[in-house]
N, CA and C atoms as an extended XYZ file, in Angstrom:
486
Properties=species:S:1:pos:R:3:atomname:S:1:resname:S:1:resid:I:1 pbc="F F F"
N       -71.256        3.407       40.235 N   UNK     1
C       -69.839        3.378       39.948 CA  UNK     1
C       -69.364        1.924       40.023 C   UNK     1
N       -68.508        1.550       38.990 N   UNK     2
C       -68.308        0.164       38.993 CA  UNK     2
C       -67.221        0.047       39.990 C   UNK     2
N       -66.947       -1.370       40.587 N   UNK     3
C       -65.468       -1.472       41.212 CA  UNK     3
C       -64.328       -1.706       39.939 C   UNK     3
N       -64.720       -1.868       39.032 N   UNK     4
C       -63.121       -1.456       37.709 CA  UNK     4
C       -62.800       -0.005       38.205 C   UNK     4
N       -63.481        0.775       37.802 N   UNK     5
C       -63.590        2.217       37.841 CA  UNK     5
C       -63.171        2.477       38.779 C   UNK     5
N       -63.323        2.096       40.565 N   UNK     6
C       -62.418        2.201       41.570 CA  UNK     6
C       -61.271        2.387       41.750 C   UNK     6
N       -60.982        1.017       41.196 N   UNK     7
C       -59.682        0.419       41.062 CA  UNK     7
C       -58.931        0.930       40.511 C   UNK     7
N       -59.460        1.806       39.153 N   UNK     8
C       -58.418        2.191       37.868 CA  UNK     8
C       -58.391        3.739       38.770 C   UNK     8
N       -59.037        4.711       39.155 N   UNK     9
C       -58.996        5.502       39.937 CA  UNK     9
C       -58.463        5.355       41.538 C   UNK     9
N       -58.554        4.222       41.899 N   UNK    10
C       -57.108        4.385       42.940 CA  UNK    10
C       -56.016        4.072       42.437 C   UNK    10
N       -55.635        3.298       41.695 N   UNK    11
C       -54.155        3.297       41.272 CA  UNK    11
C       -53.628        4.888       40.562 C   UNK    11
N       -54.677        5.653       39.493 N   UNK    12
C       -54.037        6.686       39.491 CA  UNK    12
C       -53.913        7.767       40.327 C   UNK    12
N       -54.776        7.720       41.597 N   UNK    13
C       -54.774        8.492       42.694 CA  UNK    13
C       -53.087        8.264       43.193 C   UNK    13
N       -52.938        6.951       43.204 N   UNK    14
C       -51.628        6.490       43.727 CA  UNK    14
C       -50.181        7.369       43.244 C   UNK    14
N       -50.684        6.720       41.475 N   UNK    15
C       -49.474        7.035       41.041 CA  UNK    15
C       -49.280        8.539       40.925 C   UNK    15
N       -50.330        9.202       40.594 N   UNK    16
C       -50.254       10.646       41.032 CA  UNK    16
C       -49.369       11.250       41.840 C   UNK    16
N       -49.745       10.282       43.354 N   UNK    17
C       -49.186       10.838       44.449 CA  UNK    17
C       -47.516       10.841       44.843 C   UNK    17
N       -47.399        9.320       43.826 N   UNK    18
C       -45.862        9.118       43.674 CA  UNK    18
C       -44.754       10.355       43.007 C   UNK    18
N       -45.945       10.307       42.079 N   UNK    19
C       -45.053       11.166       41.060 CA  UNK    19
C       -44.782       12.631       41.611 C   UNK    19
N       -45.685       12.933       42.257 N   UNK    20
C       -45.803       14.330       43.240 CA  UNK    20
C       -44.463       14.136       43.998 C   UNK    20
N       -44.391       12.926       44.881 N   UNK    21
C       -43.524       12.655       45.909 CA  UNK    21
C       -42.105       12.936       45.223 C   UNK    21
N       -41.913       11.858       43.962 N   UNK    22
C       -40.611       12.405       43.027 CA  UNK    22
C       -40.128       13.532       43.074 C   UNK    22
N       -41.380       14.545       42.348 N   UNK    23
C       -40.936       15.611       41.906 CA  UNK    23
C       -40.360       17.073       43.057 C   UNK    23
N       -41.043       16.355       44.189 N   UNK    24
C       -40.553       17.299       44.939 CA  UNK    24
C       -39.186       16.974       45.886 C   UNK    24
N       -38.941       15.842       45.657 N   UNK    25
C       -37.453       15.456       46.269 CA  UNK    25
C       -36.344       15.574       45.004 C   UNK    25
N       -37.136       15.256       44.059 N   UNK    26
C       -35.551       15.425       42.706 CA  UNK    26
C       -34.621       16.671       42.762 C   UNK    26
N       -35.601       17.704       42.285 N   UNK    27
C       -34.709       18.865       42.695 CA  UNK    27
C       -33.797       19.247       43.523 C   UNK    27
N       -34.061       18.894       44.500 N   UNK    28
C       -32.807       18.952       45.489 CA  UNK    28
C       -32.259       17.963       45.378 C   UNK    28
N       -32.441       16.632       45.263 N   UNK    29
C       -31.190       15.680       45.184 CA  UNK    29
C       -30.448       15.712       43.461 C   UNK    29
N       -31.269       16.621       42.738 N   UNK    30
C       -30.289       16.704       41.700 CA  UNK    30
C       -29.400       18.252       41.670 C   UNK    30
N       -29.554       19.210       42.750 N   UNK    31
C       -28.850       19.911       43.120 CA  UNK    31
C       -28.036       19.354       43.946 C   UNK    31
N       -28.033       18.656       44.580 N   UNK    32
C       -27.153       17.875       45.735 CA  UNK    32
C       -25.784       17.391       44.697 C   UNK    32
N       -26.154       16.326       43.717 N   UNK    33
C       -25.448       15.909       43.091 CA  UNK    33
C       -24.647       17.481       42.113 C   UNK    33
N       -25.390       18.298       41.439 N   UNK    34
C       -24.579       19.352       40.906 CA  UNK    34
C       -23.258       19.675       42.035 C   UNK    34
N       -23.795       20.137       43.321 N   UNK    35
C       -23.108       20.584       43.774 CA  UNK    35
C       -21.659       20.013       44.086 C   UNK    35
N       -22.104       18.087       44.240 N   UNK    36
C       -20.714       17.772       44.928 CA  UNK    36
C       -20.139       17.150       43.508 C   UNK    36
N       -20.538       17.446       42.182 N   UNK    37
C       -19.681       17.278       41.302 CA  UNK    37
C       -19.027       18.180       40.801 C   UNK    37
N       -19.922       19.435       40.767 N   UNK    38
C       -18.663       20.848       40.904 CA  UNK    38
C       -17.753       20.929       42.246 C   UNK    38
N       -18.104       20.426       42.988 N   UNK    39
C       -17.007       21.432       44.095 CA  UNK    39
C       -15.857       19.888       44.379 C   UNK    39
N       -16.318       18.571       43.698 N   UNK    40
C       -15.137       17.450       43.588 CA  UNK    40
C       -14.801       17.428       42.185 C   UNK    40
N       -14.816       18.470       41.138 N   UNK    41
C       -14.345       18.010       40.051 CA  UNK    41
C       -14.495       17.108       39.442 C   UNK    41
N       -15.652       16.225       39.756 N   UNK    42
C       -15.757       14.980       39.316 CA  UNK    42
C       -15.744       15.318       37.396 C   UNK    42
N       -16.232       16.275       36.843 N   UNK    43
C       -16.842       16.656       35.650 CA  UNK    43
C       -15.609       16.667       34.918 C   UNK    43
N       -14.418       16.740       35.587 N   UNK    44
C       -12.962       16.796       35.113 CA  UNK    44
C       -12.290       15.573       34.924 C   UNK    44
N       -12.487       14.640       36.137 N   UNK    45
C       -12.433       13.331       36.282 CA  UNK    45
C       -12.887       12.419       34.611 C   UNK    45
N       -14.387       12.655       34.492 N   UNK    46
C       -15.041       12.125       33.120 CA  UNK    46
C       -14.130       12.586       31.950 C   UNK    46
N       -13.345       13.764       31.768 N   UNK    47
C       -13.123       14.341       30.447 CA  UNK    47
C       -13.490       15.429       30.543 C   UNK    47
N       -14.515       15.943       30.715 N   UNK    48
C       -15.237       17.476       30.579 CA  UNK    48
C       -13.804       18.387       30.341 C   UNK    48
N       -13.306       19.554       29.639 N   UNK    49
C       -12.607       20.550       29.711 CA  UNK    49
C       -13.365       21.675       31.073 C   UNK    49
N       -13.933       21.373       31.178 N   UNK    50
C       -14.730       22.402       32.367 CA  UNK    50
C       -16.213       22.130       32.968 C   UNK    50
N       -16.468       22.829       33.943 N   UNK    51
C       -17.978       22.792       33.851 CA  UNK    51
C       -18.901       22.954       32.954 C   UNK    51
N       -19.265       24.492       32.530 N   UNK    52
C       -19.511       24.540       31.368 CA  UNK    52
C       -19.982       23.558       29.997 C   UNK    52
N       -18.776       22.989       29.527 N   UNK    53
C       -19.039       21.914       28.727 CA  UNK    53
C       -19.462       20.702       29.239 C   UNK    53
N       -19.359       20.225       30.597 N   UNK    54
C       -20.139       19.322       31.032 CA  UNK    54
C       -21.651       19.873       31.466 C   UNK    54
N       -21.721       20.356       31.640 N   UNK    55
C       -23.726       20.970       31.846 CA  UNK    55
C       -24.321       20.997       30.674 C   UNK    55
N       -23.747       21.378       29.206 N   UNK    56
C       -23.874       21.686       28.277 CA  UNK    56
C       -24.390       19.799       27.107 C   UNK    56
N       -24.041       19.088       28.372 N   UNK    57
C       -23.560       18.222       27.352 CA  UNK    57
C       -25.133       17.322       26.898 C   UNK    57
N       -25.581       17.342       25.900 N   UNK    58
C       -27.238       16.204       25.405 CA  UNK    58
C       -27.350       15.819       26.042 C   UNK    58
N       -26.263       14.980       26.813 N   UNK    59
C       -27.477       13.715       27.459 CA  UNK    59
C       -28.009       14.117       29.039 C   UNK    59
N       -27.384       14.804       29.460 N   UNK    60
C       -28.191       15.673       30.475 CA  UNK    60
C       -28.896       16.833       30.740 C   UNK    60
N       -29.411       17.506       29.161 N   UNK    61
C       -30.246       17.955       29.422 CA  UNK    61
C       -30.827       18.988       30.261 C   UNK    61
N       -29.775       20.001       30.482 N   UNK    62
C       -29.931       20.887       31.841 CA  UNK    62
C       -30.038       22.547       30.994 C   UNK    62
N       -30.756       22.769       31.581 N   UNK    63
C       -30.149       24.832       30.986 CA  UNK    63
C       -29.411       24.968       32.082 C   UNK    63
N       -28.807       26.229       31.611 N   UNK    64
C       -27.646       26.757       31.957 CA  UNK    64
C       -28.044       27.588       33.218 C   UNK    64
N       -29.620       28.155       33.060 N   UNK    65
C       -30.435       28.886       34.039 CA  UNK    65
C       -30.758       27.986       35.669 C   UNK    65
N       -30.961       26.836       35.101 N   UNK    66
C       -31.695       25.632       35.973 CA  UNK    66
C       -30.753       25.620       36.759 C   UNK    66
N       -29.266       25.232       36.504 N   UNK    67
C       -28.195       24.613       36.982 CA  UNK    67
C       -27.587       25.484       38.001 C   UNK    67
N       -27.297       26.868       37.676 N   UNK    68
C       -26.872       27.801       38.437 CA  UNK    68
C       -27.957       28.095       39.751 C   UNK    68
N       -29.171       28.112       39.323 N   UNK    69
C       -30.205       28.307       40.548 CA  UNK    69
C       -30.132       27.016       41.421 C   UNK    69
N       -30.186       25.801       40.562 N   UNK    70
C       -29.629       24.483       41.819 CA  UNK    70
C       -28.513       24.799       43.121 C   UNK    70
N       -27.876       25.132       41.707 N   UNK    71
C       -26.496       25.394       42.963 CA  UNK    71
C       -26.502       26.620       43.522 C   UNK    71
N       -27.202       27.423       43.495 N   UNK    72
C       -27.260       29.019       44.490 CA  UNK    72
C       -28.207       28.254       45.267 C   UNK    72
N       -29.406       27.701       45.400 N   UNK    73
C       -30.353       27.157       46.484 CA  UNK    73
C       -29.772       26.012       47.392 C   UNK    73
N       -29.303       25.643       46.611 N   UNK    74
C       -28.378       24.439       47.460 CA  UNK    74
C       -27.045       24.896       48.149 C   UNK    74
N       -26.094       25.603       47.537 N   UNK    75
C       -25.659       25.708       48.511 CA  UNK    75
C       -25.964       27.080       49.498 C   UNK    75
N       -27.516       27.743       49.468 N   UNK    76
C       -27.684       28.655       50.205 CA  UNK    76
C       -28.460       27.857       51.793 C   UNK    76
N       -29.020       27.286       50.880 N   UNK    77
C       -29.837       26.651       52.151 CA  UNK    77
C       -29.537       25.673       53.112 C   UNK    77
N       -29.063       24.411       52.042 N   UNK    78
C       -28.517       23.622       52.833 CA  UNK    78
C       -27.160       23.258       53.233 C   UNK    78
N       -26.221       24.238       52.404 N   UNK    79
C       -24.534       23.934       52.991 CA  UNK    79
C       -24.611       25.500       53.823 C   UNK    79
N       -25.450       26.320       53.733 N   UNK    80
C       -24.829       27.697       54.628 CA  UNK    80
C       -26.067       27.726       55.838 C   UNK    80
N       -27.208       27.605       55.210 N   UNK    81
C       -28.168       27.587       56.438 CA  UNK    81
C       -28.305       26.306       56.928 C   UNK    81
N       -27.795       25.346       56.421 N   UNK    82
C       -27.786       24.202       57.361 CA  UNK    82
C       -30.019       23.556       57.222 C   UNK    82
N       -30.354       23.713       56.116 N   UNK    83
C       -32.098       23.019       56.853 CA  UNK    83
C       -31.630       22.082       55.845 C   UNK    83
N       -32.385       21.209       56.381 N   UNK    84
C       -32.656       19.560       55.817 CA  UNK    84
C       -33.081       19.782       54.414 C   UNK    84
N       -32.773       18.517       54.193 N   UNK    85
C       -33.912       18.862       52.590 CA  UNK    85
C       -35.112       18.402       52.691 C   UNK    85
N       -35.440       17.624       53.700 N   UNK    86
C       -36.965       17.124       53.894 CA  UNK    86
C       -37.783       18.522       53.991 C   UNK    86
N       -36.982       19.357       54.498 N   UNK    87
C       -37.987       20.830       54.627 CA  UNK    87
C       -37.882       22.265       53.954 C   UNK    87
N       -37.306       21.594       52.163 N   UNK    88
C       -37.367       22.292       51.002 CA  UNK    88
C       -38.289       21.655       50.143 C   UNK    88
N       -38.270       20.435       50.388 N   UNK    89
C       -39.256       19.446       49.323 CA  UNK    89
C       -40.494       20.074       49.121 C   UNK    89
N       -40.802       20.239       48.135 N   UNK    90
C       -41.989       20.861       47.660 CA  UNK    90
C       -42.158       22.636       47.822 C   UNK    90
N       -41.586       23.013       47.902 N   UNK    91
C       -41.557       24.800       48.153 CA  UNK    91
C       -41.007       24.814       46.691 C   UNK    91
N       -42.108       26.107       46.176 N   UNK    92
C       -41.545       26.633       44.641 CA  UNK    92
C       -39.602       27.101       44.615 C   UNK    92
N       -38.924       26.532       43.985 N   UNK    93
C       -37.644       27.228       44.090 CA  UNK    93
C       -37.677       28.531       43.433 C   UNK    93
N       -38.941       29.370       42.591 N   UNK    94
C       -38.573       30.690       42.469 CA  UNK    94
C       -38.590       31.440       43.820 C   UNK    94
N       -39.503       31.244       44.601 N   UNK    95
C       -39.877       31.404       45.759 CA  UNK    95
C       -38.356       32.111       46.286 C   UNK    95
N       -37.660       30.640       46.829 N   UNK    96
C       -37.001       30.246       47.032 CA  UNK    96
C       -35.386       31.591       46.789 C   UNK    96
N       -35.735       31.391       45.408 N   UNK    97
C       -34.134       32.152       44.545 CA  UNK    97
C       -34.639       33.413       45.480 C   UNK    97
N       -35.981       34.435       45.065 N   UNK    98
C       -36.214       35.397       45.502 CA  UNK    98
C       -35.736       35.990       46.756 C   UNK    98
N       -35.600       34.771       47.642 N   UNK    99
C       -35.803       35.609       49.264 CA  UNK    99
C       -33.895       35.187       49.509 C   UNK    99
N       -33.200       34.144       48.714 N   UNK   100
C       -32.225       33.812       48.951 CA  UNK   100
C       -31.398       34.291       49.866 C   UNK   100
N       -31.032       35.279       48.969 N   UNK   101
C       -29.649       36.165       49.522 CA  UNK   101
C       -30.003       37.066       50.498 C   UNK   101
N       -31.333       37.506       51.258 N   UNK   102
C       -31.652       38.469       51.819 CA  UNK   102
C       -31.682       37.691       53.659 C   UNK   102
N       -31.925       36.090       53.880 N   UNK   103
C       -32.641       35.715       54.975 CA  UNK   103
C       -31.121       35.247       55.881 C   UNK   103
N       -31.100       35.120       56.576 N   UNK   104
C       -30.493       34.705       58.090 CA  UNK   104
C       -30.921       33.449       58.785 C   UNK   104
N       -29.706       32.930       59.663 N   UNK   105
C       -30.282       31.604       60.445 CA  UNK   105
C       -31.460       32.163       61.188 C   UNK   105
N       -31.818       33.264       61.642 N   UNK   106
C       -32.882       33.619       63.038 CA  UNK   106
C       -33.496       34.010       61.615 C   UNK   106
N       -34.051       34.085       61.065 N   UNK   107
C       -35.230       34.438       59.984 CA  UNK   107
C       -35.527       33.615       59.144 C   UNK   107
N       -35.000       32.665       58.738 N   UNK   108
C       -35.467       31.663       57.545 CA  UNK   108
C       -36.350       30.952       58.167 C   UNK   108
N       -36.420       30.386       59.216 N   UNK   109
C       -37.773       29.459       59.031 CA  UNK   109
C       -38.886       30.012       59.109 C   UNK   109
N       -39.080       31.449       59.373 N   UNK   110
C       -40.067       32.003       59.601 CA  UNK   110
C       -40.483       32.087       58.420 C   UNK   110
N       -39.740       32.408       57.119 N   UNK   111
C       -39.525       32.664       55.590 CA  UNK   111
C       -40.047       31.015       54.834 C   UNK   111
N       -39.528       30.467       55.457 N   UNK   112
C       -39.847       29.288       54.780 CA  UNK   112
C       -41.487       28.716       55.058 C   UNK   112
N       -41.794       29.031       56.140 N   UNK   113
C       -42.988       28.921       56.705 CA  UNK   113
C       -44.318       29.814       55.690 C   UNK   113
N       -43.809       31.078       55.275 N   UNK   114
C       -44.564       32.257       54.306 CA  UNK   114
C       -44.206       31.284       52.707 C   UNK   114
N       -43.093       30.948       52.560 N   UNK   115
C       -43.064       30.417       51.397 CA  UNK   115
C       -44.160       29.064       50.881 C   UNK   115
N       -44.426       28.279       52.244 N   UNK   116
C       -45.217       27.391       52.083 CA  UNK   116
C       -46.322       27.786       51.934 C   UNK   116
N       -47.093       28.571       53.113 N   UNK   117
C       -48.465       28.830       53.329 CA  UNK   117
C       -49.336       30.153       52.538 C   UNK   117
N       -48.316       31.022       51.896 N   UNK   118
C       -48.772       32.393       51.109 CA  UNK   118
C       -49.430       32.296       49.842 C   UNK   118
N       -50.254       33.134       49.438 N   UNK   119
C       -50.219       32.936       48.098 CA  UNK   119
C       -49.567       33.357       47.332 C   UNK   119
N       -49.187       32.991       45.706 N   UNK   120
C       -48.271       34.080       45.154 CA  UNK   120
C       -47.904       35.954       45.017 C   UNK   120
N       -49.753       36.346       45.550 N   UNK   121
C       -49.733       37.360       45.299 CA  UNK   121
C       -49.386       37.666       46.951 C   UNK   121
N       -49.619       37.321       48.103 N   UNK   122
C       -49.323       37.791       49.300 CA  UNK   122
C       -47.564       37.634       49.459 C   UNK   122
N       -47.143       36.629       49.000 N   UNK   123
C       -45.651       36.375       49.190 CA  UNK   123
C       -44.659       36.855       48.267 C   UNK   123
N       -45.185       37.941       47.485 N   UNK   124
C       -44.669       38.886       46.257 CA  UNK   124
C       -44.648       40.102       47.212 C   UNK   124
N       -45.727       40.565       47.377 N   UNK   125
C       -46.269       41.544       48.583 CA  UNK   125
C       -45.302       41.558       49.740 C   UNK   125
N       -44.836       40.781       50.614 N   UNK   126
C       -44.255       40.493       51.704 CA  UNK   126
C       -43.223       40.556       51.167 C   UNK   126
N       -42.263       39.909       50.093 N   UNK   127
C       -41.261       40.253       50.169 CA  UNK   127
C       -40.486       41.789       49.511 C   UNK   127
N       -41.376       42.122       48.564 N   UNK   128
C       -41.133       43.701       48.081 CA  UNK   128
C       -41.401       44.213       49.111 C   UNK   128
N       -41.887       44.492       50.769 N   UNK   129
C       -42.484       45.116       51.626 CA  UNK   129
C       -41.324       44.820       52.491 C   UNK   129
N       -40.719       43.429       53.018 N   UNK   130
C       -39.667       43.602       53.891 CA  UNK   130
C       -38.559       44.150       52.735 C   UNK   130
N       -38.062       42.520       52.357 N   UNK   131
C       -36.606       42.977       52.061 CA  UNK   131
C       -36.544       44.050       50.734 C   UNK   131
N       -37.262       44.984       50.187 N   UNK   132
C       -37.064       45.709       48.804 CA  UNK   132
C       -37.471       47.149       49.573 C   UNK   132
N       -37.988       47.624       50.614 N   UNK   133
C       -38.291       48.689       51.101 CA  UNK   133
C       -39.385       49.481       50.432 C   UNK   133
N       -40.746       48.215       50.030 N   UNK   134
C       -41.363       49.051       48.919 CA  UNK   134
C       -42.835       49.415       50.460 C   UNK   134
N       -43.619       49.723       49.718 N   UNK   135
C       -44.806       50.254       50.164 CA  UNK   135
C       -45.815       49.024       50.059 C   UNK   135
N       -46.732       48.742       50.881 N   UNK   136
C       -47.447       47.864       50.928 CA  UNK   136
C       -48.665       47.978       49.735 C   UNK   136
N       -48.938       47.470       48.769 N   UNK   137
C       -49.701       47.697       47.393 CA  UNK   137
C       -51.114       48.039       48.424 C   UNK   137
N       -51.353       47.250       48.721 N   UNK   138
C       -52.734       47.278       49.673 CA  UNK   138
C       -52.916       48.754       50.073 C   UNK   138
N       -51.935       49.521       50.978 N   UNK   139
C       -52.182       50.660       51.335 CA  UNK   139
C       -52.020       51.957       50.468 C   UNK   139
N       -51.198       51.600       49.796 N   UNK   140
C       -50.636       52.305       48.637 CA  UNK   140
C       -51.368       53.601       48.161 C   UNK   140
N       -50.788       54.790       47.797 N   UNK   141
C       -52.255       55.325       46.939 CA  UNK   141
C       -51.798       55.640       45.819 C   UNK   141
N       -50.954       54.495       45.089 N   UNK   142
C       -50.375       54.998       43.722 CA  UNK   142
C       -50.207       56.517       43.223 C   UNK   142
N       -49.512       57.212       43.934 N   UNK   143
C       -49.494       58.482       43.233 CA  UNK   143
C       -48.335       58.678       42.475 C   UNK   143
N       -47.394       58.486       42.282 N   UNK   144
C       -46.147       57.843       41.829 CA  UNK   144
C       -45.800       56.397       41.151 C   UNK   144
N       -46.491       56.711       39.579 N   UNK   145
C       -46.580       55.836       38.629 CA  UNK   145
C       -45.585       56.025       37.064 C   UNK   145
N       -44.972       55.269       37.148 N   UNK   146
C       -44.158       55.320       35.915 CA  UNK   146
C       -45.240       54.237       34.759 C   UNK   146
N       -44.791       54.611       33.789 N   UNK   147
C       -45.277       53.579       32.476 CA  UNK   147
C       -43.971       52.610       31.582 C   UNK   147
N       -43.952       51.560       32.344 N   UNK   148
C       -43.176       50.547       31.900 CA  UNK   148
C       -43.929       49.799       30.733 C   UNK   148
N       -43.763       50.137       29.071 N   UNK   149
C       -44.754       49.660       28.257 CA  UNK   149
C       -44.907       48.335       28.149 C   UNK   149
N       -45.934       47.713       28.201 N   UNK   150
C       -47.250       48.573       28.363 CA  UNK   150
C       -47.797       48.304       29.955 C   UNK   150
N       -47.099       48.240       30.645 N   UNK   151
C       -47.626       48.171       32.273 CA  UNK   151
C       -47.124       49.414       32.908 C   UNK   151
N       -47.932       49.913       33.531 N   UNK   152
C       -47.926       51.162       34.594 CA  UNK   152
C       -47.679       50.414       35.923 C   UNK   152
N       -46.671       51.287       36.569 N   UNK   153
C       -46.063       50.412       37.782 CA  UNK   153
C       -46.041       51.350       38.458 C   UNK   153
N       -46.500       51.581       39.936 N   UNK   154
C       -46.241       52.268       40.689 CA  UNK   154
C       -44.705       52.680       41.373 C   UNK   154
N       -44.164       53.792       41.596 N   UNK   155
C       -42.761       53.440       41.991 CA  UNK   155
C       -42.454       53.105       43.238 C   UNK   155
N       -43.729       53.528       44.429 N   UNK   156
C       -43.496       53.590       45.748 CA  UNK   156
C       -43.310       51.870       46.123 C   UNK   156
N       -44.680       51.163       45.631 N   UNK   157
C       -44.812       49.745       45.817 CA  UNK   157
C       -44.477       48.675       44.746 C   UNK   157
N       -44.120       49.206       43.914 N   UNK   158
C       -43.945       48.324       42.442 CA  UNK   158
C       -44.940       47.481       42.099 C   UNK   158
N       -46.150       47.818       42.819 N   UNK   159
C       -47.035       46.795       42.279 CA  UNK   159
C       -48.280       47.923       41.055 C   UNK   159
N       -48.277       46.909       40.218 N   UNK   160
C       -48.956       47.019       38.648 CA  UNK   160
C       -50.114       47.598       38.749 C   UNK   160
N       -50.385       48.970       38.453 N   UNK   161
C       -51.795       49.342       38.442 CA  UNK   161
C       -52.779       49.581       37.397 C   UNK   161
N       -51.935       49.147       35.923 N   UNK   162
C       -52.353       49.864       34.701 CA  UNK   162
C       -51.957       48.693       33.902 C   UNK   162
């Protein structure tokens, strides 16, 4: 292995890692900013006739989907539950939307803790099992299957057997 080849492979190890670092702080600091420009009107301040037409507008580039989940995570987590944002950084925000509305100050970090360390299929599992009152797929004995075309879904656990 040459030392070029090093070199050119640690710098993109680097920048990799940067860009990782970005991406998991933007989101919340660009929910941060949604939030305190809706709730200061700033968007009114510019011209905007409303929100709406300011979210809407080219040069920022936002869906309409993105924007609303910013601001339900943001202000769920960090203006009502009060956690830092150092300890949202990097957690999937579907994750996130999913368990939203269901967790408490005495239960979220425990939640946030499953959100980090689960896999998608265990932390799908866990949460249809607490907060949805389903049946644990694992134990399950699918006897109670509807056909949602073309997926067969169990009704007890909602998890996919067909």
């Amino acid at each position: 292995m040459s030392k070029g080849n090093t070199t050119k492979a640690f710098r993109w190890f680097e920048a990799l890692k940067t860009l990782i670092k970005f991406s998991r702080t933007a989101i919340w600091d660009r929910a941060e900013l949604l939030f305190l420009g809706k709730e200061k009107e700033y968007y009114k301040i510019l011209g905007y006739e409303d929100w709406n037409q300011f979210i809407n507008d080219p040069e920022l580039q936002l869906s309409k989907t993105q924007v609303f989940r910013d601001l339900k995570l943001f202000k769920r987590f960090i203006y009502e539950l009060k956690i830092p944002k150092k300890l949202l950084y990097g957690i999937n925000s579907r994750r996130l939307d999913s368990i939203a509305s269901y967790l408490t100050k005495k239960t979220v970090e425990e939640w946030l803790e499953k959100t980090k360390n689960l896999s998608d299929y265990d932390f799908d599992r866990e949460v249809k099992r607490i907060f949805k009152g389903r049946k644990d797929p694992i134990t399950c004995k699918h006897e109670h299957v509807k056909t949602i075309d073309p997926k067969i879904i169990c009704e007890e656990c909602g998890e996919r057997v067909g």
